[in-house]
C-alpha positions in Angstrom: 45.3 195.6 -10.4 45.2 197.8 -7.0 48.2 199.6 -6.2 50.1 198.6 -3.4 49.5 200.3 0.0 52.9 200.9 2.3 51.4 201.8 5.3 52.4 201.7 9.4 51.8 198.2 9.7 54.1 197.6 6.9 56.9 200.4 8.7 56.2 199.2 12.1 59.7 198.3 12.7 61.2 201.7 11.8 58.1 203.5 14.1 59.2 205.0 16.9 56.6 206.3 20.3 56.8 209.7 20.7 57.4 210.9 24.8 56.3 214.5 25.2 59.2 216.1 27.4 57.1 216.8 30.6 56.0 213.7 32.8 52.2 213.1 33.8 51.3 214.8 37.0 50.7 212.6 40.2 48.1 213.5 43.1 49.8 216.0 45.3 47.2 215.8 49.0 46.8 218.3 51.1 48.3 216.7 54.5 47.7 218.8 57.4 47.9 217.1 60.7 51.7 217.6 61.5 51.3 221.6 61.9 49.0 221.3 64.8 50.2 218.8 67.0 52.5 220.1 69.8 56.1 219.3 68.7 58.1 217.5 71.4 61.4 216.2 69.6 63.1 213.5 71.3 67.1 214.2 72.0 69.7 211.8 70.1 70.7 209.1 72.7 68.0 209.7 75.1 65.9 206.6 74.8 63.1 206.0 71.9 60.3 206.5 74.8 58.9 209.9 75.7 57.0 210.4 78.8 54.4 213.1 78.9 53.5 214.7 83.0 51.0 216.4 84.3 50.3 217.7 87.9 46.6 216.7 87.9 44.0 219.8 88.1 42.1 220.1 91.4 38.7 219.3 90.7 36.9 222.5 91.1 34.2 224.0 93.1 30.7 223.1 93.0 27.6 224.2 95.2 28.1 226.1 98.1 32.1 226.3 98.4 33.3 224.8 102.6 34.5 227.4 104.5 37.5 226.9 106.5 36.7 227.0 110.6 38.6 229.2 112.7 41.2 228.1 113.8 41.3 224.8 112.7 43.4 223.1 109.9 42.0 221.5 107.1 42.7 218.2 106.2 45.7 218.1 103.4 45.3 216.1 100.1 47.0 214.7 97.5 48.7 216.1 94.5 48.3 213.3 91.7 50.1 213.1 88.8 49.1 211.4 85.2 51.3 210.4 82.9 51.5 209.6 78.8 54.0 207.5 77.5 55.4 207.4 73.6 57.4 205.1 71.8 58.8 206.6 68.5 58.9 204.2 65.4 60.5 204.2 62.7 59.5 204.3 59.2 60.8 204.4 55.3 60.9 203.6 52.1 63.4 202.3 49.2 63.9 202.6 45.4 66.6 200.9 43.3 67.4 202.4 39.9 70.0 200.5 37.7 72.7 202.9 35.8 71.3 201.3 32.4 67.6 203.0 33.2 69.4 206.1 34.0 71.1 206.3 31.2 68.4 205.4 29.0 64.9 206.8 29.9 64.2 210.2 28.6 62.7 211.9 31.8 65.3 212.8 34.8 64.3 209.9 36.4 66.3 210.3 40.0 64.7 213.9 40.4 61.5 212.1 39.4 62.4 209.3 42.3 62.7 211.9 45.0 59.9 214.0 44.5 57.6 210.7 44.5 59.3 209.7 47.5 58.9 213.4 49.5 55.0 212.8 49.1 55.1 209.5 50.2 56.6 210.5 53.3 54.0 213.1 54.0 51.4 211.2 53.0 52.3 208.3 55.6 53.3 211.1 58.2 49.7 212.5 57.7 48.0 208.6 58.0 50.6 207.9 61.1 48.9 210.8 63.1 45.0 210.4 61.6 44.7 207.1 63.1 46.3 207.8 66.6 43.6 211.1 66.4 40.9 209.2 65.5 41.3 206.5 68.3 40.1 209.4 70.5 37.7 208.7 72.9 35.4 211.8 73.4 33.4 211.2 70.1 30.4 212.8 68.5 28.1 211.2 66.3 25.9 214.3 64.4 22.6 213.5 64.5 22.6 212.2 68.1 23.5 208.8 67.6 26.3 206.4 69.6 27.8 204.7 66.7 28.5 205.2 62.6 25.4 202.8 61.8 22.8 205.8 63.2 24.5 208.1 60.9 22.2 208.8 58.1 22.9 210.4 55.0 21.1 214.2 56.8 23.6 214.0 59.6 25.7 216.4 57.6 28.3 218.8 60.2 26.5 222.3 60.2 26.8 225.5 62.4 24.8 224.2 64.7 26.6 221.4 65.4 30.0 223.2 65.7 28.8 225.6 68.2 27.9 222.3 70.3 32.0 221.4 69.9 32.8 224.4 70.9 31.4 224.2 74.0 32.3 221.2 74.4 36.2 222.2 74.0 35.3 225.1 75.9 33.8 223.1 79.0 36.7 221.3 79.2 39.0 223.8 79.0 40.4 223.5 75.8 43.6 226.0 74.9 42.8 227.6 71.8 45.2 228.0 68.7 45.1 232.2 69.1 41.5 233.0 69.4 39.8 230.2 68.0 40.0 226.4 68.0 40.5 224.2 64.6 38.1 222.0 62.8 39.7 219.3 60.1 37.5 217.6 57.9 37.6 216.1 54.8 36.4 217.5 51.6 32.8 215.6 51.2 32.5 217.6 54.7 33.8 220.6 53.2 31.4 220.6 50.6 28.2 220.5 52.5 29.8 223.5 55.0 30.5 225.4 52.3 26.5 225.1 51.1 25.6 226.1 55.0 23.6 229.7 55.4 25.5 230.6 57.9 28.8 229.3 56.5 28.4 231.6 53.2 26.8 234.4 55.7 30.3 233.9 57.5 32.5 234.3 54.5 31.2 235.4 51.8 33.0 239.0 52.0 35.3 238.0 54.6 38.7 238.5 54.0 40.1 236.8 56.9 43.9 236.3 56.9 44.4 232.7 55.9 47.3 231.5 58.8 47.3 227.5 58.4 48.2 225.5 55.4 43.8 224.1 54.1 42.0 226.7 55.9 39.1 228.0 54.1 37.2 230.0 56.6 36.2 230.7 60.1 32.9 229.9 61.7 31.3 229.0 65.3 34.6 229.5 67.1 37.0 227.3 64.6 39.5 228.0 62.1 38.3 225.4 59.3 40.5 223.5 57.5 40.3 221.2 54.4 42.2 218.1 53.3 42.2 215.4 50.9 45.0 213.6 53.1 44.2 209.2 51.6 43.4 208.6 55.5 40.3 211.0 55.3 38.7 208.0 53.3 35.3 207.4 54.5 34.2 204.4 56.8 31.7 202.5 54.5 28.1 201.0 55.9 25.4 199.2 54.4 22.6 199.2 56.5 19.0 200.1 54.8 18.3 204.0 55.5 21.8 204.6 56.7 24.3 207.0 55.6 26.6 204.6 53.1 30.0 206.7 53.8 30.4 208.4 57.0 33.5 210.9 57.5 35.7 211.5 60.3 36.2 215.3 61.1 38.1 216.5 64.3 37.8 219.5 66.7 41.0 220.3 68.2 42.5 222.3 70.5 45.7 223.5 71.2 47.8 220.9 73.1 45.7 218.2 72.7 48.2 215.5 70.7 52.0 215.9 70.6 54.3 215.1 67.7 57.6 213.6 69.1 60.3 213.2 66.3 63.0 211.1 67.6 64.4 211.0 63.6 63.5 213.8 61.0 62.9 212.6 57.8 66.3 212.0 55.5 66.7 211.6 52.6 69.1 209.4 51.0 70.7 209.3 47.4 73.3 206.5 47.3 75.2 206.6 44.3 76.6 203.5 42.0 79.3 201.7 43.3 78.2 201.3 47.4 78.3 198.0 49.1 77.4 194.9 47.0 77.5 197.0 44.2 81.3 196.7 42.2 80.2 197.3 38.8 78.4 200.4 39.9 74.6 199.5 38.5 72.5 200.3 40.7 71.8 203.5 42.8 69.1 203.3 45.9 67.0 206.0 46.8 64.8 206.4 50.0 64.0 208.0 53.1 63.2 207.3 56.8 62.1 209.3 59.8 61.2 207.9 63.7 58.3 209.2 65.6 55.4 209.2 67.6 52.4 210.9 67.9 49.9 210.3 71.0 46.5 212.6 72.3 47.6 213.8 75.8 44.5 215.0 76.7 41.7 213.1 75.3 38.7 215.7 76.4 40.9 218.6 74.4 40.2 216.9 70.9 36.6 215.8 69.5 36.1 213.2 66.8 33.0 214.2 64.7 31.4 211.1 62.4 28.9 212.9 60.1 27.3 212.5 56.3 29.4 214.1 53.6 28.1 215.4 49.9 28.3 212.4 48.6 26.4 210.3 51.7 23.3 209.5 49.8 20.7 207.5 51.4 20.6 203.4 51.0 17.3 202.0 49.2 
């Protein structure tokens, strides 16, 4: 007769799971919207709108410039004004802990809660501003085309295609941020830049001071800057020959969207024993903030659709 075999299945009530003391690491992005929008905060009790002015530009000359005749007044015209109008929102989100899973769960869970929650507020901050950007109306398709379905998977962004935003910016006279203007882009984008000759020409033994938070170079008149912020997610198509994600990039100048915060974010820790609570088991934890972001000058910002690295061509 076999001896008898006291294994784990027989001891599986006395087991216990082991928990290693450090938690698992969650997705940290790269949000970087907020640092180049002009920041216009909105006054405590002072309404929730903000109104934007500006004395209109006289259109300039073109041709052969009138000459004024002597002695004789030219007719006067009118100043115009145009004007942008914000309404700030407001936004947040809650977490309820009960005292038992405080007392009980190995990990610091509040300090766990609150660190979750801080990227969750600049993640959404980051999305809040992307979409307003990328409602834009002076848009570039790479390749030529007027829409994402003539985007193929070659319509990558390249020097070449910068220089043309630059000018763009330029013609319309764009403010720059210091001596150059800023491209955002994604980092499918990124990728394909980085394999551009005249990218690596550019900065492949430059040491260029670094100044915003994602930049990773300087080329054709823009400070580049990379991030993995979720709204960068790529538009998805499926037409035969196409492109099958196309990514949204922007060319920004200086002044071009402003960031009103009516309500900088808080951040709230309410301890057991608050309202509703009188046997003190339950402790919230959350934050809010109330703004707006809006382009006030639509021809001072470029959104760029283009073919990223991982674009490939539909069969």
């Amino acid at each position: 007769m076999a001896d008898s075999l006291t294994n784990t299945s027989i001891l599986a009530a006395d087991l216990q799971t082991y928990f290693a003391k450090k938690t698992l690491k969650v997705a940290e992005f790269n949000t970087v919207l907020k640092q180049f929008g002009e920041k216009v905060p909105i006054p405590s009790n002072s309404s929730k709108t903000v109104s934007f002015t500006r004395y209109a530009k006289y259109t300039a000359p073109s041709g052969t410039p009138s000459q004024l005749t002597e002695g004789v007044t030219p007719d006067a015209e009118l100043q115009t004004i145009e004007t942008v109008t914000a309404v700030a929102e407001q936004y947040g989100k809650l977490i309820r802990l009960t005292d038992l899973a405080e007392l009980t769960v190995k990990h610091p869970a509040v300090q766990e809660v609150l660190r979750n929650l801080g990227l969750h507020e600049a993640e959404l901050y980051d999305h809040l501003v992307f979409n307003v950007l990328k409602a834009g109306t002076t848009i570039k398709y790479v390749g030529g085309g007027s829409a994402i379905t003539d985007i193929t998977a070659a319509n990558k962004l390249s020097y070449d295609e910068m220089l043309d935003s630059n000018a763009l910016l330029e013609d319309n006279g764009a403010k720059k941020f210091g001596s150059d203007f800023v491209l955002v882009i994604a980092p499918q984008v990124k990728a394909d830049l980085l394999d551009d000759a005249d990218f690596k020409s550019a900065n492949q033994f430059n040491n260029t001071n670094r100044i915003y938070k994602g930049e990773i170079g300087q080329l054709a008149g823009f400070r580049v800057v990379s991030t993995n912020g979720p709204a960068f997610t790529p538009e998805l198509q499926a037409t035969s020959g196409d492109a099958n994600k196309v990514y949204t990039s922007f060319a920004i100048g200086t002044g071009a969207y402003q960031i009103s915060d009516l309500q900088n974010m808080r951040v709230y820790n309410t301890a057991p024993g608050g309202q509703g609570d009188p046997l003190h088991q339950k402790r919230f934890l959350g934050y809010k903030f109330a703004f707006k972001s809006v382009i006030t000058n639509q021809s001072w910002i470029q959104v760029i659709k283009s073919a990223g690295r991982n674009s490939i061509t539909n069969p």
